[in-house]
Every structure is written in structure tokens, then in C-alpha cells.
N, C-alpha and C positions, 0 to 999 in steps of 0.2 A: 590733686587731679582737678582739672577743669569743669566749671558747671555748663554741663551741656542742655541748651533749651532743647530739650524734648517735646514739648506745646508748639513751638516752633518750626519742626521738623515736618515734610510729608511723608505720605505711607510708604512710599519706596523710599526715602531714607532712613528711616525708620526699621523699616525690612533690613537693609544692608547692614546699619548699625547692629541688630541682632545676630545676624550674620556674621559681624567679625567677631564678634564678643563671642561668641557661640564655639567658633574657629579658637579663641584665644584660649578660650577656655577648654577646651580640651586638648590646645597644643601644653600648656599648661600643667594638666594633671598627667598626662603620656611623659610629659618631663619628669615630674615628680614621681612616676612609679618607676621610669627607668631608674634615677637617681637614687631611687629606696633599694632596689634589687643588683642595683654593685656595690650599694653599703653593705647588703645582707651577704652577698657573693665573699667580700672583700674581710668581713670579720669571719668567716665559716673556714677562709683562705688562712686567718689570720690565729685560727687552733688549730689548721693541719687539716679540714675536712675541703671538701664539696660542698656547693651549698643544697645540691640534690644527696647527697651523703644523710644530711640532718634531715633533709624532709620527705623521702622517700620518694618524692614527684621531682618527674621530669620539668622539660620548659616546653607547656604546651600538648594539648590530648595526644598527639601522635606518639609522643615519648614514656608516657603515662601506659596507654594503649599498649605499646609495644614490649614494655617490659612485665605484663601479666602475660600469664600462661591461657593460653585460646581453651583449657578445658577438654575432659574426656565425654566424647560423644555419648551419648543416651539414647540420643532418637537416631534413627535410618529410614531412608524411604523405602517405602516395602518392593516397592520394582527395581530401585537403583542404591544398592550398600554402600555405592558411594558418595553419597549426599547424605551427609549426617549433621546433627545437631546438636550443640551441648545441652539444651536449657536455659542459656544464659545470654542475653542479650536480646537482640530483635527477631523476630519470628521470620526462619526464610520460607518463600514463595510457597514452596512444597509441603512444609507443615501446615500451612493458612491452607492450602487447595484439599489436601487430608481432611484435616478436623471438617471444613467446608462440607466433604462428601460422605460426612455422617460418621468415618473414622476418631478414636479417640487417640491421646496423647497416647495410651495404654498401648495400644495396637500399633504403635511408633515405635516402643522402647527396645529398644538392645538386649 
């Protein structure tokens, strides 16, 4: 590699220079993990599996996500049985405005 005078350089060159490198380096490593996961793909291929077969996960949350079961509701809104809620994940609107108006989880449950 070339010795580059960096003492030499002004701050906006300086900037850009970071800037490629910065680009390089993460075109770099997106290489190398593509390159890992058709290795990992292509031996899973190469006993008869999927590579999602051996690991249980998808590629990526949506796939992950979608292959769990959404769960049997627990909670219901006391005005509307059909807004319900398992317990599991993030709290909707309805449960936060409940608990909020002095209601407990208890006085939610199914």
C-alpha cells in the first residue's frame, strides 16, 4: 500500500478520505457475510437440509415473526371482545388507556 501523507492533507480531504474507507469497509464486510451465508447455505445444501432447517430462523424478523404462533388472547377490552390481547409483545393502545384509568391487567383477563 502507498504511504499516504496524512499531515499533508486538508480537513476536507481528510473527511473524504474517511469517507471512502468508511464505504470500503463496510462494502467489505456485507461481502464477507454474504460470502459466509452461501457457504453456510451450500454445506446445510450439501447434507440434504435448508440452512433455515438447522437453525430454526428465517432470513430476517418478518420470517422469524411469522412463523411463531400470535398466541391465545388473555386480555379483552371490556366495551369491545374484539380487541384482545395475548400478553405478549407490546402493549396496545387499549390496554395502556385501561391500566391508565385506574383498571388492572386483572379486570382485562378472559
Amino acid at each position: 500500500m502507498d504511504n499516504i501523507d496524512l499531515d499533508g492533507m486538508s480537513l476536507d480531504d481528510l473527511r473524504s478520505l474517511r469517507a471512502r474507507v468508511e464505504r470500503a469497509i463496510s462494502s467489505f464486510t456485507d461481502r464477507k457475510r454474504r460470502e459466509a451465508l452461501a457457504a453456510a447455505e451450500q454445506a446445510a445444501r450439501d447434507h440434504g437440509f435448508a440452512l433455515t432447517d438447522l437453525t430454526g430462523k428465517g432470513r430476517g424478523r418478518r420470517a422469524s415473526a411469522a412463523a411463531r404462533p400470535a398466541g391465545d388472547a388473555k386480555y379483552a377490552h371490556p366495551d369491545d371482545q374484539t380487541q384482545t390481547w395475548s400478553g405478549r409483545g407490546r402493549r396496545p393502545r387499549w390496554v395502556t388507556e385501561q391500566l391508565e384509568s385506574g383498571r388492572s391487567l386483572d379486570d382485562l383477563a378472559l
